[in-house]
mmCIF file as gemmi writes it, N, C-alpha and C atoms, coordinates in Angstrom:
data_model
loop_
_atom_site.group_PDB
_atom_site.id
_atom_site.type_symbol
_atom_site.label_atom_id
_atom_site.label_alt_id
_atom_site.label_comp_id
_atom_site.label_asym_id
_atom_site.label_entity_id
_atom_site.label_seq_id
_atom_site.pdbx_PDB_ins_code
_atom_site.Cartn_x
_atom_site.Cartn_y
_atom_site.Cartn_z
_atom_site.occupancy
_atom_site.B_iso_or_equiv
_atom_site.pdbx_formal_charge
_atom_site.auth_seq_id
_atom_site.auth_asym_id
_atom_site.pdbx_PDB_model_num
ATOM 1 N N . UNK Axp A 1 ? 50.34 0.244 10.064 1 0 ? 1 A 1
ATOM 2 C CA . UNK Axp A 1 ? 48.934 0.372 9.664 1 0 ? 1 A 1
ATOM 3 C C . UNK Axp A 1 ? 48.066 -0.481 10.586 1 0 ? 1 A 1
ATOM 4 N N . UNK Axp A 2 ? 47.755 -0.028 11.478 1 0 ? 2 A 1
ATOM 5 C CA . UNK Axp A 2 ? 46.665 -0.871 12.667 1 0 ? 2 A 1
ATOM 6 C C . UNK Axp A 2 ? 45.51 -0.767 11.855 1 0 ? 2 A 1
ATOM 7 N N . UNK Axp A 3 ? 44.804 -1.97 12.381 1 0 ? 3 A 1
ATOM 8 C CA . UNK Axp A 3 ? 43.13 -1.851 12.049 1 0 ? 3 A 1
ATOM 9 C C . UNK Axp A 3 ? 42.321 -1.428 12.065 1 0 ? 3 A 1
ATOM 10 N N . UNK Axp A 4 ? 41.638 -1.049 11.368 1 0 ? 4 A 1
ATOM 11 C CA . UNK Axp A 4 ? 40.094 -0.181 12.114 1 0 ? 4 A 1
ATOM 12 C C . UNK Axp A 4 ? 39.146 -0.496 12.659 1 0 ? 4 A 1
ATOM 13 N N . UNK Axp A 5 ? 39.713 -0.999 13.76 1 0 ? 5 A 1
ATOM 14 C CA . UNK Axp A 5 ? 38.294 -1.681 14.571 1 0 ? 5 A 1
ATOM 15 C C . UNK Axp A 5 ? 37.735 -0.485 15.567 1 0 ? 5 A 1
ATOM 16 N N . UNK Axp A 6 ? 39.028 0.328 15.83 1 0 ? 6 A 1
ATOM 17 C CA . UNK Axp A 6 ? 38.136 0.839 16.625 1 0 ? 6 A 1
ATOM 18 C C . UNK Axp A 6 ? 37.49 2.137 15.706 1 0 ? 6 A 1
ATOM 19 N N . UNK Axp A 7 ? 37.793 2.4 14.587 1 0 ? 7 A 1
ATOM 20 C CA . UNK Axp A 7 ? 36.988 3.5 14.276 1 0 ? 7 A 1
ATOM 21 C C . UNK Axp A 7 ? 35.643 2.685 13.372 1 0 ? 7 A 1
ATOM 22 N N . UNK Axp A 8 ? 35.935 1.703 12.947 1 0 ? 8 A 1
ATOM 23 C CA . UNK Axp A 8 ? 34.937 0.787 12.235 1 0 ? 8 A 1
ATOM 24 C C . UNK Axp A 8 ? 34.67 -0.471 12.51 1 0 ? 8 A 1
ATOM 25 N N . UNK Axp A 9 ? 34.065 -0.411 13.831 1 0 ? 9 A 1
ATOM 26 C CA . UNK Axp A 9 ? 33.9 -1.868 15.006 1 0 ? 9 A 1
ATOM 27 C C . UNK Axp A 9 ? 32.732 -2.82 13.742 1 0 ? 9 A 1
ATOM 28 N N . UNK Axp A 10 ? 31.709 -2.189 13.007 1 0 ? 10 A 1
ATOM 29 C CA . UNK Axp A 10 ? 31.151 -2.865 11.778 1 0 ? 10 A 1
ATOM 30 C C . UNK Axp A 10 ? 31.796 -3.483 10.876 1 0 ? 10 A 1
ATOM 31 N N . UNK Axp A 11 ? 33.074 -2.879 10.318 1 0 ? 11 A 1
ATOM 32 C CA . UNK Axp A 11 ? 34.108 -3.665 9.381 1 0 ? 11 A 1
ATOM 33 C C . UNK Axp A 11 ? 34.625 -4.725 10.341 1 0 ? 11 A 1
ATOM 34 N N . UNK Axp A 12 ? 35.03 -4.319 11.665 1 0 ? 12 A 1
ATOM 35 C CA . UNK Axp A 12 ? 35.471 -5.705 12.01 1 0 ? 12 A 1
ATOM 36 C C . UNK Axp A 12 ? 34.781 -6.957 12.403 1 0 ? 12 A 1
ATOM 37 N N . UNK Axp A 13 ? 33.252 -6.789 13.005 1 0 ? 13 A 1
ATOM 38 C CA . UNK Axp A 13 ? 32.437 -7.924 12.542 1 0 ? 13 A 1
ATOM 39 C C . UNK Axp A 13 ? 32.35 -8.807 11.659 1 0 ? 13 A 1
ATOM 40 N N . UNK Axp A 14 ? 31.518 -7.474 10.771 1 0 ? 14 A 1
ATOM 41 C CA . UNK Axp A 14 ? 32.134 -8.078 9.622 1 0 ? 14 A 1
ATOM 42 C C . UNK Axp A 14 ? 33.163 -9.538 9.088 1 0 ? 14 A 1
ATOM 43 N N . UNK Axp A 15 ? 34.491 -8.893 9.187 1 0 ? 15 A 1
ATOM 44 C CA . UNK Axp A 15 ? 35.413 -9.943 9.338 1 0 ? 15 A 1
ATOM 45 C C . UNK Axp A 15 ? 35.609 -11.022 9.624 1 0 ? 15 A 1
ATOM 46 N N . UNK Axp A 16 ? 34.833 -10.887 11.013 1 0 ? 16 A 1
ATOM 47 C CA . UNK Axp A 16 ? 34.72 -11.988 12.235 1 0 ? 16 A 1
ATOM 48 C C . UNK Axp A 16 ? 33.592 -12.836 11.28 1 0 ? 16 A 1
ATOM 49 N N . UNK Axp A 17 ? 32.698 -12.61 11.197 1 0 ? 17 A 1
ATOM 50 C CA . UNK Axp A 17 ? 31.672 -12.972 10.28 1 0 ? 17 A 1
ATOM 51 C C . UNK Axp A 17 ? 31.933 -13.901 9.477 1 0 ? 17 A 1
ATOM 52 N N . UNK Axp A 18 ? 33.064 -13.121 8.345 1 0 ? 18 A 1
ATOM 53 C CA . UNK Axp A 18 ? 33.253 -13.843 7.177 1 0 ? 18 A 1
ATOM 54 C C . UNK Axp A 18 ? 34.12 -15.06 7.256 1 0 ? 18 A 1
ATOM 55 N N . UNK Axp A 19 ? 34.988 -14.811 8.51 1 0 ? 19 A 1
ATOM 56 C CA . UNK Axp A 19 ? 36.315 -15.859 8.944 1 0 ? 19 A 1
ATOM 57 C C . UNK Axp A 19 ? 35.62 -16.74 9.76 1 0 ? 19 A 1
ATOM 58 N N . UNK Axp A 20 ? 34.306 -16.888 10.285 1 0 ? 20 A 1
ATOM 59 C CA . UNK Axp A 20 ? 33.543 -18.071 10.697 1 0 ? 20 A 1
ATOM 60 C C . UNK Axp A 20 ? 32.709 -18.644 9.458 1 0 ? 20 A 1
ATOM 61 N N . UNK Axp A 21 ? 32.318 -17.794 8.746 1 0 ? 21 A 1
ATOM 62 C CA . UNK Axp A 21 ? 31.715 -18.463 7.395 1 0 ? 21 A 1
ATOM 63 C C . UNK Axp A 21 ? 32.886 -19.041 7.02 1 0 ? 21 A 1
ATOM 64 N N . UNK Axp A 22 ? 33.817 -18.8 6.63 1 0 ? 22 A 1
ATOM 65 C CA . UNK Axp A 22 ? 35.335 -19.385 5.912 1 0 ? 22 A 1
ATOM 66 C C . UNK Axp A 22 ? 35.612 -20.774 6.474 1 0 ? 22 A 1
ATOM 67 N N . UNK Axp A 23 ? 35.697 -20.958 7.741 1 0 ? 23 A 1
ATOM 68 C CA . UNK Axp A 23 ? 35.969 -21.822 8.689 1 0 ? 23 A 1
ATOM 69 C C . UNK Axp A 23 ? 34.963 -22.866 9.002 1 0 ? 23 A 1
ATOM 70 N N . UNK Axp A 24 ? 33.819 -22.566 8.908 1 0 ? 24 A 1
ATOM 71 C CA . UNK Axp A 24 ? 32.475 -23.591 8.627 1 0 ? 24 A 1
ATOM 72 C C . UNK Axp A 24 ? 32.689 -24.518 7.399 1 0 ? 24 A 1
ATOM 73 N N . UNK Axp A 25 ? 32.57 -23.477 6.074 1 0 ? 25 A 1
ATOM 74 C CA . UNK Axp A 25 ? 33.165 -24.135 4.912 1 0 ? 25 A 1
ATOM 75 C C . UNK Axp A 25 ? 33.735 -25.092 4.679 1 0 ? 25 A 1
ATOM 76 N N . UNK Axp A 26 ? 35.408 -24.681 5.25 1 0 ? 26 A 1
ATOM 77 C CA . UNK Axp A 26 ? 36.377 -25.448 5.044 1 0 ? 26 A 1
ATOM 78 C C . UNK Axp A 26 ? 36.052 -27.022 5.646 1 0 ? 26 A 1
ATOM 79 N N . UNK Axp A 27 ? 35.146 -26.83 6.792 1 0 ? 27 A 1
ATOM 80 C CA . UNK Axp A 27 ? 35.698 -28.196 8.189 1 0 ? 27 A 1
ATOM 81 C C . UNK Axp A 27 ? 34.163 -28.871 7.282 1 0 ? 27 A 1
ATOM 82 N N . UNK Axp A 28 ? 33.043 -28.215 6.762 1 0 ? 28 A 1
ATOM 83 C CA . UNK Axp A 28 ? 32.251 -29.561 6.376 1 0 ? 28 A 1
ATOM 84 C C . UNK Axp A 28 ? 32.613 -29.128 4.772 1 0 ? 28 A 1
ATOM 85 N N . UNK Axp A 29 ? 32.721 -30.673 4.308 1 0 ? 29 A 1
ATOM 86 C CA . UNK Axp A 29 ? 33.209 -30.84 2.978 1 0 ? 29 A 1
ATOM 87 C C . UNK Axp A 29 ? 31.889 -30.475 2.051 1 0 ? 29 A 1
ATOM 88 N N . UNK Axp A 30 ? 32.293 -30.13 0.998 1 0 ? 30 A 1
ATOM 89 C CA . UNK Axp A 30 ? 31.321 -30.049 -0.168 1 0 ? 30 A 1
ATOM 90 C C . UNK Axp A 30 ? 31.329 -30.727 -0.963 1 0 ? 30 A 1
ATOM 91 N N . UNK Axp A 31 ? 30.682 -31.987 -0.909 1 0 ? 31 A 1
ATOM 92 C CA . UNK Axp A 31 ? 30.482 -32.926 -1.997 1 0 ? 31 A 1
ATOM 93 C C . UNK Axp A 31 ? 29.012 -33.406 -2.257 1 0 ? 31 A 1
């Protein structure tokens, strides 16, 4: 099951998107 980037290059932004939001998150703390 490959990805759909290439038929849905938007879903994979997307992604990219959410896994730099994710990664921002994590590295500054929330307190």
């Amino acid at each position: 099951m490959a990805q759909p980037a290439e038929i849905n290059p938007c879903f994979n932004l997307l992604h990219a998107v959410r896994k730099l939001h994710f990664d921002s998150e994590i590295e500054i703390p929330k307190d």
